[in-house]
C-alpha positions in Angstrom: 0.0 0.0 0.0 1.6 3.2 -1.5 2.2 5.9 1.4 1.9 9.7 1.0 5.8 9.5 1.2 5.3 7.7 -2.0 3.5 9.8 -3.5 5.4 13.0 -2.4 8.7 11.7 -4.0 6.9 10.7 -7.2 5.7 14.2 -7.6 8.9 15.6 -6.7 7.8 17.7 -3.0 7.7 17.0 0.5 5.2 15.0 1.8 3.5 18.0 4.1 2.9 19.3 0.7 1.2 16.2 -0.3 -1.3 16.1 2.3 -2.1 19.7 2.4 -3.3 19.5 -1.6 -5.0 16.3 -0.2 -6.7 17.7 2.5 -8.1 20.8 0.5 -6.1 23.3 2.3 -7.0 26.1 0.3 -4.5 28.3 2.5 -1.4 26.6 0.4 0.0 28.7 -2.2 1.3 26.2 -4.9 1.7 26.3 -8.6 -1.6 24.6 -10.1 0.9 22.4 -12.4 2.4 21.3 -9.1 -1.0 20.9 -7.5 -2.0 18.3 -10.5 1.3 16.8 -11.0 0.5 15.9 -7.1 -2.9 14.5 -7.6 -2.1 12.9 -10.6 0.7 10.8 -8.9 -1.9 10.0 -5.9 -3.9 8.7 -8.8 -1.3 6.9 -10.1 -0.1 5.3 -7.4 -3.1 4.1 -6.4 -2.7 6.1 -2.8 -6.1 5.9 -1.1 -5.2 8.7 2.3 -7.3 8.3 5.7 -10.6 10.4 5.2 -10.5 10.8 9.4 -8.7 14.3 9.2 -10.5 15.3 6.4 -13.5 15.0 8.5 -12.1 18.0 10.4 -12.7 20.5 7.8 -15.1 23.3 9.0 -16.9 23.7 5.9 -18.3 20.9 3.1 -19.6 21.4 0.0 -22.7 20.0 0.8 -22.7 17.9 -2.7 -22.2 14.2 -3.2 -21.7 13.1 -6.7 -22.9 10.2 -8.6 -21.5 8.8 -11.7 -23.0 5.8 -13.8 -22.7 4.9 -17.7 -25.7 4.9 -18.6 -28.1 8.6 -17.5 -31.4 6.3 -19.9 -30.9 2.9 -17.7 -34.0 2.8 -15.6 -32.5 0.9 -12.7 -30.1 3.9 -11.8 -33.4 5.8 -11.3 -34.1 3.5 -8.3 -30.6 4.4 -6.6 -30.5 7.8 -7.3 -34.0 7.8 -5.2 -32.8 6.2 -2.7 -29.4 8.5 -2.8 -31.5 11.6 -2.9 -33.7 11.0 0.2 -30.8 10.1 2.5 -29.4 13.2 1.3 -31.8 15.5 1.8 -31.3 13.9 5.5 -27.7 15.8 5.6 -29.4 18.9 3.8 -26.8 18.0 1.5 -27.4 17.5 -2.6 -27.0 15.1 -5.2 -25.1 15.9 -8.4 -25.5 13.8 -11.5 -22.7 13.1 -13.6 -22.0 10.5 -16.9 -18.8 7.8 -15.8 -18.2 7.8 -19.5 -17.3 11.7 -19.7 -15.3 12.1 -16.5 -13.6 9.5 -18.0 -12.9 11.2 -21.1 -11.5 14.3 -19.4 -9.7 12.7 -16.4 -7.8 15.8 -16.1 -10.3 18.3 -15.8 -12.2 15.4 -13.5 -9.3 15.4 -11.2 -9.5 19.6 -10.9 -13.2 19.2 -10.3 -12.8 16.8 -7.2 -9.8 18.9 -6.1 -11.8 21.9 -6.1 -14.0 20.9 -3.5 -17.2 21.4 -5.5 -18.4 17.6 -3.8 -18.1 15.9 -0.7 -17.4 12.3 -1.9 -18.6 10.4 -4.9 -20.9 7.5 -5.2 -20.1 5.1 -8.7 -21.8 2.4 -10.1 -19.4 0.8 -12.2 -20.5 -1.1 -15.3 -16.9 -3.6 -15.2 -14.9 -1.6 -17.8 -11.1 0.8 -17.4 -12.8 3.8 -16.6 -14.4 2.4 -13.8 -10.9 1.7 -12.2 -9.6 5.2 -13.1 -12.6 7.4 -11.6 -12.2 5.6 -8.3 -8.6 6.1 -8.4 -8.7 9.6 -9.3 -11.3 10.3 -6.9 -10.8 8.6 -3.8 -7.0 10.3 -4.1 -9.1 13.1 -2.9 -12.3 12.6 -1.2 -14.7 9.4 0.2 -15.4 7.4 -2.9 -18.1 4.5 -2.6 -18.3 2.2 -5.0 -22.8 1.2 -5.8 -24.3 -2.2 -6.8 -20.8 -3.4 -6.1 -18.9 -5.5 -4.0 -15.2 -4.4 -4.1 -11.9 -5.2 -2.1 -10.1 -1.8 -3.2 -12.6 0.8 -2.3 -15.8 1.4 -0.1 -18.7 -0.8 -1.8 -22.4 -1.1 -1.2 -24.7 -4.3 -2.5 -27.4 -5.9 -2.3 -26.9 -10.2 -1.7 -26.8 -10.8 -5.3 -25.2 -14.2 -4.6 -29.1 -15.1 -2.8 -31.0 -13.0 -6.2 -29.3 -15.9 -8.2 -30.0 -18.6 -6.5 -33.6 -17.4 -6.4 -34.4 -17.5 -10.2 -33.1 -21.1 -10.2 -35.0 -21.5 -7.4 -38.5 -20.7 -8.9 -37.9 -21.8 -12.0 -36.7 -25.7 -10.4 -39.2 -25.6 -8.1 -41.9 -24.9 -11.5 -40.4 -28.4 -12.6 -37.7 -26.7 -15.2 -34.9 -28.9 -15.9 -32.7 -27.1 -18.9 -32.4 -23.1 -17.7 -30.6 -21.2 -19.4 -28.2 -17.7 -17.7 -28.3 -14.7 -20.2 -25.9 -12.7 -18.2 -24.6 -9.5 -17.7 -21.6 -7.8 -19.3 -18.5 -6.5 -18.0 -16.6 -7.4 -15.1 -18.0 -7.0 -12.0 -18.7 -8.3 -8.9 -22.1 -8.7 -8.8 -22.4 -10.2 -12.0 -19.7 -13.0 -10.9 -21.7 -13.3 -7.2 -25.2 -13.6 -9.6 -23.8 -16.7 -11.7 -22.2 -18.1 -8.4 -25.6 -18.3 -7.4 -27.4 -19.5 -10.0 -25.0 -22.5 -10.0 -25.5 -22.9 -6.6 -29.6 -22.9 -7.5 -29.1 -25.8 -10.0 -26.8 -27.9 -7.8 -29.2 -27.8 -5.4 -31.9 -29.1 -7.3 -29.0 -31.9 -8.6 -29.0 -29.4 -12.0 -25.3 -28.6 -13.7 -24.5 -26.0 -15.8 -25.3 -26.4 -19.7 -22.6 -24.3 -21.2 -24.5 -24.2 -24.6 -27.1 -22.0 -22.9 -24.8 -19.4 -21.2 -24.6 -16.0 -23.1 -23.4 -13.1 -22.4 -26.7 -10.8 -22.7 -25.7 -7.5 -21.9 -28.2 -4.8 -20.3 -30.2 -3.2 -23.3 -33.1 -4.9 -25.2 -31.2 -5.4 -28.0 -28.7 -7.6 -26.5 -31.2 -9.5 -25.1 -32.6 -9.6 -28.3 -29.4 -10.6 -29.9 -28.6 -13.1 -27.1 -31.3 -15.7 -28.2 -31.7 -15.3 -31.8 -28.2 -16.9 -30.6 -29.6 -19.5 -28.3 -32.0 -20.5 -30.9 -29.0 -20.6 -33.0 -27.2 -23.2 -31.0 -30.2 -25.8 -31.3 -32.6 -27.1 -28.8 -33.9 -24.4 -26.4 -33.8 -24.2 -23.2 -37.2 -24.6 -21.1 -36.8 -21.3 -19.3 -34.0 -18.8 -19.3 -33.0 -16.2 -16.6 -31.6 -13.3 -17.4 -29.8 -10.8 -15.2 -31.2 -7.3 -16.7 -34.4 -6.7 -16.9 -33.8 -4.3 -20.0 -32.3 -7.6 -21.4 -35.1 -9.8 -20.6 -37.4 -7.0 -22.4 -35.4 -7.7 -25.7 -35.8 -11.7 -24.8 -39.2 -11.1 -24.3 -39.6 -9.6 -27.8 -37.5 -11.3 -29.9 -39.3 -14.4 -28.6 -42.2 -13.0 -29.9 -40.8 -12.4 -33.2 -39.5 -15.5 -33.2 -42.7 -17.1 -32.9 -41.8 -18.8 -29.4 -44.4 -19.1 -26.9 -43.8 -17.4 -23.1 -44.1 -19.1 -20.9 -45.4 -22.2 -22.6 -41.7 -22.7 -25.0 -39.8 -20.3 -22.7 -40.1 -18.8 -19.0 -38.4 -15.9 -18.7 -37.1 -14.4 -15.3 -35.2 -10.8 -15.4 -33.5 -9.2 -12.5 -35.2 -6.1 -11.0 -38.5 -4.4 -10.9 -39.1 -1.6 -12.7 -42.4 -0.2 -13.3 -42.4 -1.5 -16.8 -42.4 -5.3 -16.4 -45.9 -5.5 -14.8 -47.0 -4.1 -18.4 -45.3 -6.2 -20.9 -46.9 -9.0 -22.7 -46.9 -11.2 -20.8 -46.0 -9.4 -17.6 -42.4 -10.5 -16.5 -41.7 -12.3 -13.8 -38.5 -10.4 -11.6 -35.8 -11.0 -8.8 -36.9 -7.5 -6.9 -33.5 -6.4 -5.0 -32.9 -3.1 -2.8 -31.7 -0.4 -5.2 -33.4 2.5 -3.2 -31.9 0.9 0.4 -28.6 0.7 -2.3 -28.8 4.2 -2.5 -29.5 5.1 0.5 -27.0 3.6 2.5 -24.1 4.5 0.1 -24.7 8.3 0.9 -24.8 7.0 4.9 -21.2 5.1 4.3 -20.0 8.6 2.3 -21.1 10.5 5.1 -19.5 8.4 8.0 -16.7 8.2 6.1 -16.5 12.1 6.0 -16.9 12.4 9.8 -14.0 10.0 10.1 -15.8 7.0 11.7 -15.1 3.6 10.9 -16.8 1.8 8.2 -16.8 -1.7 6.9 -15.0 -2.1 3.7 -18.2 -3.5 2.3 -21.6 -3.1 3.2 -24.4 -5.5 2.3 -27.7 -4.2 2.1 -29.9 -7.5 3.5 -33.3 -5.5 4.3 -35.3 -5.6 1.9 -33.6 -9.2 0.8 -34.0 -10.2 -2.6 -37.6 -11.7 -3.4 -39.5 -12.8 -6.2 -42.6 -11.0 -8.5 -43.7 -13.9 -10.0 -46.0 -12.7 -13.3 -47.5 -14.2 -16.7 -43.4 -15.0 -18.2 -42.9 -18.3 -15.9 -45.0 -21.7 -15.9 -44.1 -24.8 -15.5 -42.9 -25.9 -18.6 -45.0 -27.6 -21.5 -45.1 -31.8 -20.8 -43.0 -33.8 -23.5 -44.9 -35.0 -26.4 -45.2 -38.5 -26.6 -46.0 -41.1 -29.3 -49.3 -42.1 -29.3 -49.6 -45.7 -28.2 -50.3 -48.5 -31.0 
């Protein structure tokens, strides 16, 4: 673990230096070259300082930011929510931003968070570089927590997405399905690995294994999902029932099914992963692993804000209330009986 000694010889000044331009100290009369040659070797370095003397400063900004990659995905509306309310609680504000365009301008991303304009950030990473390089950047600076994540780097909040997986299997076994099929989620994260852990988990415990041949990777938009079983269909027999870990996904499974000419539920259950207000309207209504993204939300700004008041905080916190439960609708059933010569 890099220390601010480290960092303070790689950007060529003493380390008092350092931690002044860390802490904010808006007293210090420095070059602003030297200001973001410092930050940018914090960032580089990976130097994550102790938050308990920033805590100490008599003023905040009284701003938290929140960065996803997608502004149109309607399961960020859920967290922000959640984010807002708790907020409000502090009489402190939320501040919107796109991942993809902090990204884009990591310089000017890294002046932003230096200039004290937010308290901490809040990201929801979608398992791709940038993700790694706005935490860095920012939590060189100021309390960074990491949303619908489970991380071993940085502060993280998540619901128990290991139990959400099991729990599709779970319904769908427990229906009588024997050949499900996992359209899961893209990029590499945490709680997409924790959601296939338990979904294998689901099937073992119903003495299922894994069919590889109806594993996709089916992304989080409708045309992915969309796209992801034109290519099951592709590969040969169907599955019975197929769960898929995006509900925007399932949408597009949901539709292309239709085009497709493939009954739901009587050739194919489907079961997506969240409830938004949509999937009670679809035809048929889809069938969803509900999780906490308000509570998510919520208790990321708490973790921001105890980590801004210098109390001690668990490196991850797992949001068990509400715990994950099943809507069951009109896209499960048990699955059609096996058509059997008639006897001569």
């Amino acid at each position: 673990m890099p220390t601010i000694k480290d960092v303070a010889r790689h950007a060529g000044v003493t380390h008092a230096v350092v931690s002044r331009i860390l802490n904010g100290d808006t007293s210090l009369r420095v070059r602003p070259e030297t200001r973001e040659r410092v930050l940018a070797a914090a960032a580089e370095l990976e130097y994550i300082p102790h938050h308990a003397a920033k805590a100490l400063r008599e003023s905040r900004a009284g701003a938290i930011g929140l960065a996803v990659h997608d502004l149109s995905n309607p399961v960020y509306g859920e967290v922000i929510k959640g984010a807002q309310e708790a907020l409000s609680a502090h009489h402190s504000v939320l501040m919107l931003a796109d991942a993809a365009e902090l990204h884009r301008d990591a310089a000017a991303f890294r002046r932003f968070v230096a200039s004290g304009a937010i308290d901490a950030l809040l990201l929801l990473p979608a398992g791709d570089d940038s993700d790694a390089a706005i935490a860095r950047d920012a939590a060189a600076r100021i309390p960074t927590v990491l949303v619908n994540e489970r991380s071993a780097d940085y502060q993280s909040v998540s619901a128990d997405e290991y139990a959400a997986g099991a729990l599709a299997v779970e319904h769908l076994a427990g229906l009588g399905h024997r050949d499900i099929g996992l359209l899961h989620l893209d990029g590499a994260t945490r709680r997409g690995s924790d959601r296939i852990d338990g979904h294998v988990a689901g099937l073992r415990e119903h003495g299922l294994e894994l069919d590889e041949r109806w594993v996709l990777d089916g992304g989080h938009e409708p045309e992915t999902g969309r796209e992801a079983l034109r290519e099951l269909v592709a590969r040969g027999p169907l599955p019975s029932a197929v769960v898929v870990h995006s509900v925007q996904a399932a949408v597009g499974v949901l539709l292309g099914a239709k085009g497709l000419g493939i009954q739901v539920p009587e050739e194919l259950s489907i079961v997506g992963f969240h409830d938004m207000r949509f999937a009670a309207y679809l035809e048929p209504a889809l069938t969803v692993v509900r999780l906490g993204l308000r509570e998510m939300g919520a208790a990321a700004v708490e973790t921001a804000m105890r980590l801004l008041d210098g109390q001690a905080v668990e490196r991850h916190v797992k949001v068990t209330e509400p715990a994950p439960s099943l809507v069951v609708r009109g896209s499960t059933s048990p699955p059609r009986p096996a058509v059997t010569p008639a006897a001569r």
